[in-house]
N, C-alpha and C positions, 0 to 999 in steps of 0.2 A: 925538659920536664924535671928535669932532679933537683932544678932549685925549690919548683913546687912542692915533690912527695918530700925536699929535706926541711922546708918550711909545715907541711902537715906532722912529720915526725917530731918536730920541737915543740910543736904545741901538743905532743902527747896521740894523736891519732895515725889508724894504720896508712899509707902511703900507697898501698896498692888492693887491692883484691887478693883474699889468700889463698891461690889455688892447691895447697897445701891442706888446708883445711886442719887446721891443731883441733886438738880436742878441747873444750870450753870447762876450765876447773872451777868456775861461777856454780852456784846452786841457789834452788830456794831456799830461807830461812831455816828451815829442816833439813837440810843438806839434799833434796829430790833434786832430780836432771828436769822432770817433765810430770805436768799437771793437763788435762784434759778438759777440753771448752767444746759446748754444743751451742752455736747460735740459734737467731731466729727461733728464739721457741716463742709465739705472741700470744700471750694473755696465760690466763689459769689453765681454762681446759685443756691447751697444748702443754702445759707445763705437768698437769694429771698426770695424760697420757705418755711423756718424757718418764718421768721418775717408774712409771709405770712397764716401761723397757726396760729400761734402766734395770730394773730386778730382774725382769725375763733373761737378760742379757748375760746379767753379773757383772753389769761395769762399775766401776768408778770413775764419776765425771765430776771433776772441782769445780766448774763455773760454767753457771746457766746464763745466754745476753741475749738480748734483746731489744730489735728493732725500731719499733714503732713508737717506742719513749715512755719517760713519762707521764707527758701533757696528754695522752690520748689511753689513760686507763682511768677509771674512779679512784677513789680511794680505796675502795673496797678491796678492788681487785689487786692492788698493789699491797696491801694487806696479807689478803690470803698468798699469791708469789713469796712473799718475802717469808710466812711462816711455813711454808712447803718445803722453800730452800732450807731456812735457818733451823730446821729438825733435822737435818740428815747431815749438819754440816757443810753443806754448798754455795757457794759464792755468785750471787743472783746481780747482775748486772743490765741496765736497763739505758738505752739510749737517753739525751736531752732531748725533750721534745721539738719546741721549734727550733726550725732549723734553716740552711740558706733555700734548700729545694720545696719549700712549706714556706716561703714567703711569698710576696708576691712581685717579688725582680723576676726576671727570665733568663737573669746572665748565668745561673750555675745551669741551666737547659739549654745551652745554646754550645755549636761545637768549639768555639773559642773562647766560653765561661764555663768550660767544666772544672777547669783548676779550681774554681772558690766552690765547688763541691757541698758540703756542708756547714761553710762559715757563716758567722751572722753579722748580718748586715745592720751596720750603724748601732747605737748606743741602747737606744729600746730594745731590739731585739735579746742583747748581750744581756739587759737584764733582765728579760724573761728566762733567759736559760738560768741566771741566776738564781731565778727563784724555783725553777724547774726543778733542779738541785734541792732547792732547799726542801721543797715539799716533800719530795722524795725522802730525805734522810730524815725528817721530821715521821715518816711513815714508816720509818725502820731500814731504809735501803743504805746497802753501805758499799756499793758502785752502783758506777754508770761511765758511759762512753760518751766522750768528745771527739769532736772534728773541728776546732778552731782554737789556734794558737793564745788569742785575746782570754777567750772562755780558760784554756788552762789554766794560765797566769792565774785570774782570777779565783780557781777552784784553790791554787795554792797559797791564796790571801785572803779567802774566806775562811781556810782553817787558821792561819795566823789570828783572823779575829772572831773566832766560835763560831763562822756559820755554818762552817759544815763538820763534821766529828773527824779529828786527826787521822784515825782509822779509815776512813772512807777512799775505798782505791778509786780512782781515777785511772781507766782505760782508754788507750787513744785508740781512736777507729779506725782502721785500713784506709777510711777516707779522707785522713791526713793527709798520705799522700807524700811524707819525706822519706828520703830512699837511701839517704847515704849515712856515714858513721858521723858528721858535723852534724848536718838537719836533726839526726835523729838523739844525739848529745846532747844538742838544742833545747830537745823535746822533756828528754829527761829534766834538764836543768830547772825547765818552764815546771815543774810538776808533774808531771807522767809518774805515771807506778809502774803500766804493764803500756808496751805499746805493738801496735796494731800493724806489721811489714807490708809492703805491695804485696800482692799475691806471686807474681813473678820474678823475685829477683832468684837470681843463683847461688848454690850454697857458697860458693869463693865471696860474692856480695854480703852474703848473710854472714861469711867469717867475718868479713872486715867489721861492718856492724857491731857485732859482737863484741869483737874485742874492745871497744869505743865507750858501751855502756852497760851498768851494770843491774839495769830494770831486768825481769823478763821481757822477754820478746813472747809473742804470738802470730800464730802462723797458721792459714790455711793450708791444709794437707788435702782438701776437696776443695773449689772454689766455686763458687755462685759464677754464672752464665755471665753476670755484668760486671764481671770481675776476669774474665777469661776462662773458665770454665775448666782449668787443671786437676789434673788428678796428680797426686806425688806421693803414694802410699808407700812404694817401693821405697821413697828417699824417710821415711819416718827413724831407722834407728840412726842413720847418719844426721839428719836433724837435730836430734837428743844431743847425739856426741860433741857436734859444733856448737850447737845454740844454746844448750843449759845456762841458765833457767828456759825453757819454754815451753808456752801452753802449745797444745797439739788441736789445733780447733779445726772441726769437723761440716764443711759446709753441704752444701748439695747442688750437683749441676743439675741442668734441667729444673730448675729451680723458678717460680713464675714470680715475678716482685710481687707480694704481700702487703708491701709500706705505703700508708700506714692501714695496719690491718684491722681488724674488728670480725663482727657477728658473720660479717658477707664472706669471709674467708677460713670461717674456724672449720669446716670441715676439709677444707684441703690444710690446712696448717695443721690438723691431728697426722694425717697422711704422709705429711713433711717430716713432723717428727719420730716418727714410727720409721721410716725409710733414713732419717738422718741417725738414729741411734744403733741402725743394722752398723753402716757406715762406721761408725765408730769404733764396732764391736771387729768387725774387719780388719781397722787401724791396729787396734792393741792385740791381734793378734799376729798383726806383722811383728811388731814392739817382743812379743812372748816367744815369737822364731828367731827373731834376728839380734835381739840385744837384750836378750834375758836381764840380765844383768843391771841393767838399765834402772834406775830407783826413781820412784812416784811420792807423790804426797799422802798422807792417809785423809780422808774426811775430816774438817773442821783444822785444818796445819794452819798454822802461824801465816800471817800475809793473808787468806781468803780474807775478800772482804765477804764475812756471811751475816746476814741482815738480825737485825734486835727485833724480836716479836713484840709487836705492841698490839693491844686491842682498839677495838674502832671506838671505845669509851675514852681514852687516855689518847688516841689520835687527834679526837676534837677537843 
């Protein structure tokens, strides 16, 4: 083994796991440890009802994402999300539409094709997401989440040639699926802004990581059911300490898949969100016991990507 970890070491990466766990002197832009992420919030109403907590609560939550994409909202409704966000300073993030599980292969459904997960299959599809993107940021969004390495590449070469706004973060989805400090280097290099960890890995995993690159990381501290369904509240101030930059995203077990949602699921997605923003408020008050000290982003910090309001007249 030593020639391997002395061969990782010359190319600059950790060589082992750091059960040591250093503390992470990285920050966001504004010098913050940790910024706070609520998924799953799908469509307006559920988004209402979010910001709507949100004040019952007294939280601050930087970034709103969302499941179901873009290709499955009007214009309208991506409209009114993006000006809901973009008043409070919030960072409104919105899956690419199609996608590999929304095609019609069966290999990401099958137990020996779940690897290709999210990716898109063949050349059509890759330009669909293209433009998926594109409509979106045309309608003021300024993220969205990816699952496939080809699509990133791409997001980083459509800003080289104006099609998407410099500014627009690119988030990588949990459903990536790279788990180590190479893959996930990788990821950065391909374009990544903020990326999306297994739900499982260990904080010794997550130091190495860490150390490797210098995006935020995001991280479920609750996890959806199909994702393994962990709770890791306890581990939030030690979180902070190793992983800064990172978002603290708030998922929900018990969680019933939604995607892709609409009309037929809005009143259990208000329920979702209403029970995912208690969650939250739980989270940060571990964070206010245990690592007081601990520095956040304020509303509207450098790096959100928070959406340009445009009216549905200058849209068309």
């Amino acid at each position: 083994m030593k020639e391997s970890r002395e061969l990782l070491e010359k190319l600059g990466y950790p060589s082992t796991d750091l059960s040591e766990l250093p503390c992470s002197n990285k920050t966001f832009p504004d010098g913050a440890q940790y910024r706070i992420e609520l998924p799953s919030v799908e469509g307006p109403a559920a988004l209402k009802e979010t910001l709507k907590e949100i004040d019952r609560y007294g939280l601050t939550v930087h970034r709103i994402s969302q499941g179901s994409g873009i290709m499955l909202q009007t214009d309208e409704e991506i409209l009114e999300m993006c000006s809901l966000t973009a008043e409070r300073g919030i960072e409104l993030s919105l899956f690419v539409g199609p996608r590999g599980t929304w095609d019609i292969s069966s290999g990401p459904l099958t137990s020996g094709g779940k690897a290709q997960a999210l990716r898109h299959e063949g050349a059509d599809q890759l330009v669909y997401a293209m433009e998926d993107l594109k409509r979106g940021a045309r309608l003021g969004l300024r993220g969205a989440l990816v699952a496939d390495e080809g699509l990133l590449l791409m997001t980083k070469e459509m800003k080289k040639a104006g099609q998407l706004p410099e500014n627009f973060v690119v988030k990588v989805s949990v459903q990536m699926g790279s788990a180590n400090p190479v893959s996930i280097k990788l990821m950065q290099d391909l374009g990544a802004g903020t990326y999306n960890v297994p739900t499982a890995l260990t904080l010794p995993k997550l130091a190495s990581i860490r150390q490797a690159i210098d995006i935020p990381i995001d991280l479920y501290v609750e996890v959806p059911d199909n994702f393994g369904g962990f709770l890791r509240y306890y581990e939030i101030p030690e979180i902070i300490r190793v992983l800064a930059p990172v978002y603290i995203k708030f998922g929900l077990r018990n969680h019933p898949d939604v995607y892709p949602s609409g009309k037929q699921w809005e009143a259990t997605n208000i329920s979702l969100v209403q029970e995912r923003v208690r969650r939250a408020a739980i989270g940060v008050q571990m964070i206010e016991r245990y690592y007081p000290e601990a520095k956040t982003s304020k509303l509207g910090a450098e790096g959100l990507g928070i959406a340009k309001i445009i009216t549905a007249a200058a849209a068309n």
